[in-house]
mmCIF file of the N, C-alpha and C atoms, coordinates in Angstrom:
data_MODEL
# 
_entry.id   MODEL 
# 
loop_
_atom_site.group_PDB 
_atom_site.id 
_atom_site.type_symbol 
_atom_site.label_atom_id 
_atom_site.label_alt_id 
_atom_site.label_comp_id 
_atom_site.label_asym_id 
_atom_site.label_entity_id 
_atom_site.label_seq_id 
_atom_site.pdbx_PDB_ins_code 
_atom_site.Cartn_x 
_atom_site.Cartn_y 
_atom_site.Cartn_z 
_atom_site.occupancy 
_atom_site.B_iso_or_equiv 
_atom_site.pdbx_formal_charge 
_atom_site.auth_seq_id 
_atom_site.auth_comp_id 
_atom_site.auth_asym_id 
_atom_site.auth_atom_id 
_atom_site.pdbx_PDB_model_num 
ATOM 1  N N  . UNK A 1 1  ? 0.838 -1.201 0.000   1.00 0.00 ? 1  UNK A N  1 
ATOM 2  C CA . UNK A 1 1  ? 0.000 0.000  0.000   1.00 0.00 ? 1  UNK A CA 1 
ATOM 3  C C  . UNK A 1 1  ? 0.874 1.254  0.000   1.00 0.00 ? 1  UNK A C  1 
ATOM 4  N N  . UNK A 1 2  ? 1.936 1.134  0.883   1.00 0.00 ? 2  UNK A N  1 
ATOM 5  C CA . UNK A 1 2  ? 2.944 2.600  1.432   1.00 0.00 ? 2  UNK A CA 1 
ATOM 6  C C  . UNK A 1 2  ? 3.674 2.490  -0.430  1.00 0.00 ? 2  UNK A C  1 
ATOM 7  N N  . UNK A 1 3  ? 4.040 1.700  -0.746  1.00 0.00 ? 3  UNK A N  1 
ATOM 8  C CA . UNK A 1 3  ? 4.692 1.771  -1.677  1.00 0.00 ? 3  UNK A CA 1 
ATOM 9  C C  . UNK A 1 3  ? 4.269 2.723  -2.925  1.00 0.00 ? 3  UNK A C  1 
ATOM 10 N N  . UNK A 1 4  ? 2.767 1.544  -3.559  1.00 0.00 ? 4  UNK A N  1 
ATOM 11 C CA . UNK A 1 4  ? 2.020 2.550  -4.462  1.00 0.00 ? 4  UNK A CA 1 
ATOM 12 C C  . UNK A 1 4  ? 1.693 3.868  -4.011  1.00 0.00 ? 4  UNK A C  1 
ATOM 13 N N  . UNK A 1 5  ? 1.366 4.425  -3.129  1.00 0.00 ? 5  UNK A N  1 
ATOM 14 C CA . UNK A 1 5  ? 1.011 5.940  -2.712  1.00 0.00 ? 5  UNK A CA 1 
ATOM 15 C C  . UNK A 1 5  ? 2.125 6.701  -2.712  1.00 0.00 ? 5  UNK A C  1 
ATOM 16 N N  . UNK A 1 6  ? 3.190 6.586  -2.354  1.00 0.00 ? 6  UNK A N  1 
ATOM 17 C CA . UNK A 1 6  ? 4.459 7.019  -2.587  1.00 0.00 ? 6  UNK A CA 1 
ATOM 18 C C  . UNK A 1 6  ? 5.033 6.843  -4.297  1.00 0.00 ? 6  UNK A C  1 
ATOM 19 N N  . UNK A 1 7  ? 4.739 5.688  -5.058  1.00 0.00 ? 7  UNK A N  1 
ATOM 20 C CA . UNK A 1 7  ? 4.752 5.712  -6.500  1.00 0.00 ? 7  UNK A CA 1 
ATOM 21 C C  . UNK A 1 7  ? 3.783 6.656  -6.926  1.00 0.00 ? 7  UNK A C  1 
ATOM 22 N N  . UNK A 1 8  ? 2.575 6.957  -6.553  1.00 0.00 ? 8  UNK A N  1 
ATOM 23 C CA . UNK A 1 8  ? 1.965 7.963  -7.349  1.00 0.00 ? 8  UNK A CA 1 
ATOM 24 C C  . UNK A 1 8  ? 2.354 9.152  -6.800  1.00 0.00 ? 8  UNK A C  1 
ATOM 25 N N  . UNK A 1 9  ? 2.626 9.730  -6.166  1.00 0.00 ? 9  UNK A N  1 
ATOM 26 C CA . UNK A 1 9  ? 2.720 11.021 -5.415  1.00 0.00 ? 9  UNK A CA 1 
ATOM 27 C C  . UNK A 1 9  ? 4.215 11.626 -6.046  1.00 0.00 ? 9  UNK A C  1 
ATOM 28 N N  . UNK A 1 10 ? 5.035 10.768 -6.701  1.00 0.00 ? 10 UNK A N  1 
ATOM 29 C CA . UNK A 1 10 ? 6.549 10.258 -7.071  1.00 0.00 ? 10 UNK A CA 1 
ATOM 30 C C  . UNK A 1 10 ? 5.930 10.942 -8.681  1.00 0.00 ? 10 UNK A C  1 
ATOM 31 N N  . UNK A 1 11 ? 4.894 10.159 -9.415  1.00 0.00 ? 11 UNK A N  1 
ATOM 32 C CA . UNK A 1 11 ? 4.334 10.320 -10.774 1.00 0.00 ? 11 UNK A CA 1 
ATOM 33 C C  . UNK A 1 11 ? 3.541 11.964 -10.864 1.00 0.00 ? 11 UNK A C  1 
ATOM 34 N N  . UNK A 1 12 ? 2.864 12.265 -9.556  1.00 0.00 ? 12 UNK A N  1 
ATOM 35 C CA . UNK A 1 12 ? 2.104 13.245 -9.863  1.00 0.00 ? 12 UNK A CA 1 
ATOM 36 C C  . UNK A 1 12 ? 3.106 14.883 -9.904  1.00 0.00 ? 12 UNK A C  1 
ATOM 37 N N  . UNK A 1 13 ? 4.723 14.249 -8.662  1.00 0.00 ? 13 UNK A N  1 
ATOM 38 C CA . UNK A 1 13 ? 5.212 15.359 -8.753  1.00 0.00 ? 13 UNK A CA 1 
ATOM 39 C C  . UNK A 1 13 ? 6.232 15.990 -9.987  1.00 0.00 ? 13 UNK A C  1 
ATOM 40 N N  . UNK A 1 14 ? 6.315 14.495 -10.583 1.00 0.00 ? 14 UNK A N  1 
ATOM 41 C CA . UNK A 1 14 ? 7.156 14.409 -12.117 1.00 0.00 ? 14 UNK A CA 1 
ATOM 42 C C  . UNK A 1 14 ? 5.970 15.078 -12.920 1.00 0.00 ? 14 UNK A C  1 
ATOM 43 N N  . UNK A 1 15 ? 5.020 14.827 -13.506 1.00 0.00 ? 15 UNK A N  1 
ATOM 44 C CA . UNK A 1 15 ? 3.878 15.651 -13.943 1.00 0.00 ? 15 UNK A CA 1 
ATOM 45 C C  . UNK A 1 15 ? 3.805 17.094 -13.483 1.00 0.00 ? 15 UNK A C  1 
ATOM 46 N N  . UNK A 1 16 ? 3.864 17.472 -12.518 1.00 0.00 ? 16 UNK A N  1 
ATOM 47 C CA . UNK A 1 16 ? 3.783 18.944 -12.043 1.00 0.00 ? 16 UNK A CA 1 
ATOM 48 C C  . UNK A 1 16 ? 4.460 19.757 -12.573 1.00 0.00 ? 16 UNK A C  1 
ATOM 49 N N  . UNK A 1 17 ? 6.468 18.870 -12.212 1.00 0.00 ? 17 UNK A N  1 
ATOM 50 C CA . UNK A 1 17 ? 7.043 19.501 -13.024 1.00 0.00 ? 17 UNK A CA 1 
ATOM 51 C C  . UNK A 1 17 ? 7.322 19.560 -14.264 1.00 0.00 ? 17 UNK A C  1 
ATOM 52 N N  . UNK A 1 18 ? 7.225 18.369 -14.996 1.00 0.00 ? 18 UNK A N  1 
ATOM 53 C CA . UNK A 1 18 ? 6.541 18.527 -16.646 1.00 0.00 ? 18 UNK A CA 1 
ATOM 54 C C  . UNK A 1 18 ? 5.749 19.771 -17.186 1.00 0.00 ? 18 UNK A C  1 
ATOM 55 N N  . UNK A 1 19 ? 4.637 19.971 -16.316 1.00 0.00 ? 19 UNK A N  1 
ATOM 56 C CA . UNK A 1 19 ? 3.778 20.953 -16.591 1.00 0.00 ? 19 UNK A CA 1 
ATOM 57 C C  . UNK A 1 19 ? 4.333 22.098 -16.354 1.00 0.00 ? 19 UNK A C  1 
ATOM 58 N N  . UNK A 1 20 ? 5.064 22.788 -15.048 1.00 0.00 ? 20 UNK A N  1 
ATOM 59 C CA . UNK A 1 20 ? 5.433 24.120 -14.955 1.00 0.00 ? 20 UNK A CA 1 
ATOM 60 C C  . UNK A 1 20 ? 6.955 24.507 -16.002 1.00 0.00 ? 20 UNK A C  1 
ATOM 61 N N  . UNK A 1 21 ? 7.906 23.282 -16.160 1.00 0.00 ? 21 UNK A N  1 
ATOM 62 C CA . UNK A 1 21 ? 8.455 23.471 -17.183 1.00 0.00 ? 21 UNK A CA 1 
ATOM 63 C C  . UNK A 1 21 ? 7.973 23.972 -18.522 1.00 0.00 ? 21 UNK A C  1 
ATOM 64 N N  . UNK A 1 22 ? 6.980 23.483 -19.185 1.00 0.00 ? 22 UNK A N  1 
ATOM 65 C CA . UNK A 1 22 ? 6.564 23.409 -20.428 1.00 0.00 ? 22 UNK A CA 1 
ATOM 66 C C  . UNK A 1 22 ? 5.794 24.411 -20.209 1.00 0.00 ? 22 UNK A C  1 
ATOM 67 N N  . UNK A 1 23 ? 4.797 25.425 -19.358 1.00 0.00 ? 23 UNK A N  1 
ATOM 68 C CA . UNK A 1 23 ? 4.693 26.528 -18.996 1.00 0.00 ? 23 UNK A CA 1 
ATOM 69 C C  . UNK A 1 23 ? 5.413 27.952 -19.261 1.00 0.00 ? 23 UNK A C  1 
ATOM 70 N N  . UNK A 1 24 ? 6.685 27.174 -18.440 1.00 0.00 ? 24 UNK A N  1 
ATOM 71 C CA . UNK A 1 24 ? 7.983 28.647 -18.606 1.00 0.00 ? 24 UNK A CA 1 
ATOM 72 C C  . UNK A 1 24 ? 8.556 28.394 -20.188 1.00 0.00 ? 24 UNK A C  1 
ATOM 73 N N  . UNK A 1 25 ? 8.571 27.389 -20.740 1.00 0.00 ? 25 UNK A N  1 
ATOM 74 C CA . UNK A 1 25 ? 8.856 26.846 -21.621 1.00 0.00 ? 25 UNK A CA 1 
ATOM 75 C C  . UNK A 1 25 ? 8.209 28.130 -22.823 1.00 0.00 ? 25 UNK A C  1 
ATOM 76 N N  . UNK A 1 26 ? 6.863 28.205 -23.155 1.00 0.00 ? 26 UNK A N  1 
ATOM 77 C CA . UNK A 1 26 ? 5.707 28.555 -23.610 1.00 0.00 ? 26 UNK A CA 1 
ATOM 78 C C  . UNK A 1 26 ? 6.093 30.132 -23.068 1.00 0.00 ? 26 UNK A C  1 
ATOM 79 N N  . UNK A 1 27 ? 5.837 30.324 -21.910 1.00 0.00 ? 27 UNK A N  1 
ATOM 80 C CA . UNK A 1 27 ? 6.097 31.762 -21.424 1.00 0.00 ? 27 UNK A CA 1 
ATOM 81 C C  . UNK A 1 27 ? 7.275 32.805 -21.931 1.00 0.00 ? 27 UNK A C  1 
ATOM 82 N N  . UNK A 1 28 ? 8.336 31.634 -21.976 1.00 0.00 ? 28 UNK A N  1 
ATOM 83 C CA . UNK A 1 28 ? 9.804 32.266 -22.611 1.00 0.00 ? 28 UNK A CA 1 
ATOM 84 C C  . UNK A 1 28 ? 9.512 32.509 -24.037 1.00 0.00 ? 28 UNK A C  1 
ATOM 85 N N  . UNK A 1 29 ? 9.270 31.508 -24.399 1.00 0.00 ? 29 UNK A N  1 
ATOM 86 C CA . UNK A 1 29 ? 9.159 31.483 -26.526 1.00 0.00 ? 29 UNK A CA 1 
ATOM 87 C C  . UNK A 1 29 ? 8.023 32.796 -26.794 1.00 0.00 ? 29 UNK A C  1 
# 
């Protein structure tokens, strides 16, 4: 259980920063 919740929380914060990258990404260009 500890494992998967920590794997997603692991996935959602890689996604976050995916997203605010590609943001500043967009913002800069």
């Amino acid at each position: 259980m500890e494992k998967s919740v920590s794997k997603l929380s692991g996935i959602q914060e890689v996604s976050v920063n995916l997203l605010k990258n590609s943001m500043v990404y967009l913002w800069v260009t």
